[in-house]
C-alpha positions as CSV (number, residue, x, y, z in Angstrom):
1,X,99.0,113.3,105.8
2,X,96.6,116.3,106.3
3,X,95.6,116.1,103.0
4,X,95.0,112.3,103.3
5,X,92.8,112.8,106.5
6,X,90.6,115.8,105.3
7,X,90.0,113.4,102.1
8,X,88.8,110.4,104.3
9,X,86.5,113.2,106.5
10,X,85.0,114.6,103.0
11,X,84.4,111.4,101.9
12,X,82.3,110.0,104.9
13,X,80.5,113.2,104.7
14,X,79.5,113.8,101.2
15,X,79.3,109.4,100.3
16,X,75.7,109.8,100.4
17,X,75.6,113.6,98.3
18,X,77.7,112.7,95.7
19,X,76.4,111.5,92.2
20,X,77.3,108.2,92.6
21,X,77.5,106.4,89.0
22,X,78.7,102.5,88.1
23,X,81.2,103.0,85.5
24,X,82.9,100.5,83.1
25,X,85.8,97.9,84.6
26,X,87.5,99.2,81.7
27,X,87.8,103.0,82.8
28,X,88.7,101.7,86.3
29,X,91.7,99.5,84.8
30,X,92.8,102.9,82.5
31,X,92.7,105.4,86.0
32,X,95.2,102.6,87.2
33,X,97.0,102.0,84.3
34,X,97.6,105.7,84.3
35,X,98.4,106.1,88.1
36,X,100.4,103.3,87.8
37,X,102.7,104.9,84.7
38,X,103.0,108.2,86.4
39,X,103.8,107.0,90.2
40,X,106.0,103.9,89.2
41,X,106.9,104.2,85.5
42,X,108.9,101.1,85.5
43,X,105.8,98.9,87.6
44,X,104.6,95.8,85.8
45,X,100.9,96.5,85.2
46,X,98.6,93.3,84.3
47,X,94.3,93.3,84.2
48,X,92.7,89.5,84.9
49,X,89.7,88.9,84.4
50,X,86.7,90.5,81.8
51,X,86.8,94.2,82.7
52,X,84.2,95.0,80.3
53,X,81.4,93.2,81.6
54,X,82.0,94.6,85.0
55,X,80.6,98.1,86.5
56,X,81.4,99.6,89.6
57,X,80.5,102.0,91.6
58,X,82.6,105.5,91.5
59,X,83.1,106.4,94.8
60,X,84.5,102.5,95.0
61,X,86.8,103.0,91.7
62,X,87.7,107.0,92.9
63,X,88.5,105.0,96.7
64,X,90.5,101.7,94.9
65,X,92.7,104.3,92.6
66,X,93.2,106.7,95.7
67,X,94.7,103.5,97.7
68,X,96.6,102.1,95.0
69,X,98.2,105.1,94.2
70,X,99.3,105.3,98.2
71,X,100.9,101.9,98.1
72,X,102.8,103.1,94.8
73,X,104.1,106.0,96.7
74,X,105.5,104.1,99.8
75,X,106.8,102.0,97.7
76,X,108.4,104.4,95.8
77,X,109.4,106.1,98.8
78,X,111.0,103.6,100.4
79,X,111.0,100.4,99.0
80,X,114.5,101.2,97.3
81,X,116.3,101.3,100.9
82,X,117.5,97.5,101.1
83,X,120.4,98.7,102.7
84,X,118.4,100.7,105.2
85,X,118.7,104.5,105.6
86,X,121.5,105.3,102.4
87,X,121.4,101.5,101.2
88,X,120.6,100.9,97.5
89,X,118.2,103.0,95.2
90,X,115.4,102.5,93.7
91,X,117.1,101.1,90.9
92,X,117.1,97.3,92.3
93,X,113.1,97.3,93.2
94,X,110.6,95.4,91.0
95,X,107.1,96.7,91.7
96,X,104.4,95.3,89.7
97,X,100.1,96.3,89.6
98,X,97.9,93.9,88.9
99,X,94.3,94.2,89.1
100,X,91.6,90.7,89.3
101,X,87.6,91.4,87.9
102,X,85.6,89.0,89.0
103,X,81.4,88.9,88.5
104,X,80.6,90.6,92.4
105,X,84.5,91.6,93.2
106,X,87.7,93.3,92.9
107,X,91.2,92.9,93.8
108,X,94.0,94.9,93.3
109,X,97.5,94.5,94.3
110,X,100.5,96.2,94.6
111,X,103.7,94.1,95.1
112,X,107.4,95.2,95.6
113,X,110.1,93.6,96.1
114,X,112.3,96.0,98.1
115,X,113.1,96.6,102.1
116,X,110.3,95.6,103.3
117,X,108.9,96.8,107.1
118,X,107.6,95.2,110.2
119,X,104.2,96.9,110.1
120,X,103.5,96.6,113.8
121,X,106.8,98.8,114.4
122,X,105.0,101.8,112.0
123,X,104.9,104.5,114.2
124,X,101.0,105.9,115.2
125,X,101.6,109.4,113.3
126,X,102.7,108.6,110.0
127,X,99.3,108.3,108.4
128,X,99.8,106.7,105.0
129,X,99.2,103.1,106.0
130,X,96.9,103.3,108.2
131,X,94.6,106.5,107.2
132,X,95.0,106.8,103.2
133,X,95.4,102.8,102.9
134,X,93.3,100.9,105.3
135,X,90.4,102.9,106.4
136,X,89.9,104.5,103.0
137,X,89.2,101.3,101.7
138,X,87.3,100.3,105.1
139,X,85.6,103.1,104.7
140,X,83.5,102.0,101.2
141,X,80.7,99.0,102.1
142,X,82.1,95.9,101.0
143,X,86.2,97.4,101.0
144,X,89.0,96.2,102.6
145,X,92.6,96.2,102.8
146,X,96.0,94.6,104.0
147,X,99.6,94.9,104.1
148,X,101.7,91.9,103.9
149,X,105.7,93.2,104.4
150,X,108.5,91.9,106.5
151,X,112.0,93.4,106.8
152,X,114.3,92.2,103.3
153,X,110.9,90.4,102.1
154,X,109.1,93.1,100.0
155,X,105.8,94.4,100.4
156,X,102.3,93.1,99.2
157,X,99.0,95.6,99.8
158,X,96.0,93.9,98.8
159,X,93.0,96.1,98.4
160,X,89.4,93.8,98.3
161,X,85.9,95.6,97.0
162,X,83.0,92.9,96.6
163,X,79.6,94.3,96.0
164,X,77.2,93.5,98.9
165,X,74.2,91.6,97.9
166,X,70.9,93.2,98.5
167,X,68.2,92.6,101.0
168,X,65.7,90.0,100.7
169,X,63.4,92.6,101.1
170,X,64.7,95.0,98.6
């Protein structure tokens, strides 16, 4: 959670010092591939859309991965617990990626099917929802984020990015 936090600070700070670059819809749908394979080796992993006519901005695709990977790792965590505290494994849980390009926008979700959680009950200190979830994606112009889960139903995080249209004046 600390480390989740001081990530979130450095990132407001330095957004406007870094070299931000557009890279390739394609390397964006590898980083998640990859994240994907190493967090939740079993996950169903699907790419809509023409990734290789879309760019994006870094900080955006760093941000998107960084969430994504989050949502895998709750899910991981504790999507397998059907049961509740020493129910069923993780054996039981489907989790699938998927990841929609469109011409301005980007969509990713992560989808289990395990315990579920009421996420008004999520108590205020534990930080992955809200902090390494929500306001990272918040926290990129043009990001958002939400968390669709109810006890026994699964979960569903659906992180948005659409790139803001200029200015007239600009």
């Amino acid at each position: 959670a600390r480390r989740a936090l001081d990530e979130i600070a450095r990132f407001g700070e330095m957004r406007d010092l870094r070299d931000v670059r557009d890279i390739g819809g394609a390397e964006l749908e590898q980083a998640l591939r990859e994240a994907t394979g190493e967090l939740a080796p079993f996950a169903q992993f699907t790419a809509v859309g023409d990734a290789a006519q879309v760019t994006i901005p870094s900080d955006v695709a760093d941000t998107v991965v960084q969430a994504a990977s989050e949502a895998l790792r709750n899910s991981v965590q504790h999507a397998g617990r059907r049961g509740g505290a020493g129910g069923t494994d993780d054996e039981d849980v489907t989790r699938a990626v998927a990841v929609e390009f469109g011409a301005r926008q980007l969509r990713v979700l992560v989808l289990d099917d395990g315990a579920g959680f009421d996420p008004a009950r999520v108590a205020p200190n534990r930080l992955g929802l809200s902090r390494s979830i929500l306001q990272r994606m918040e926290a990129i112009p043009g990001g958002s984020a939400s968390v669709h889960a109810a006890p026994g139903a699964g979960t569903r995080v659906v992180l948005l990015w659409a790139r803001e249209e200029p200015d007239a004046g600009d």
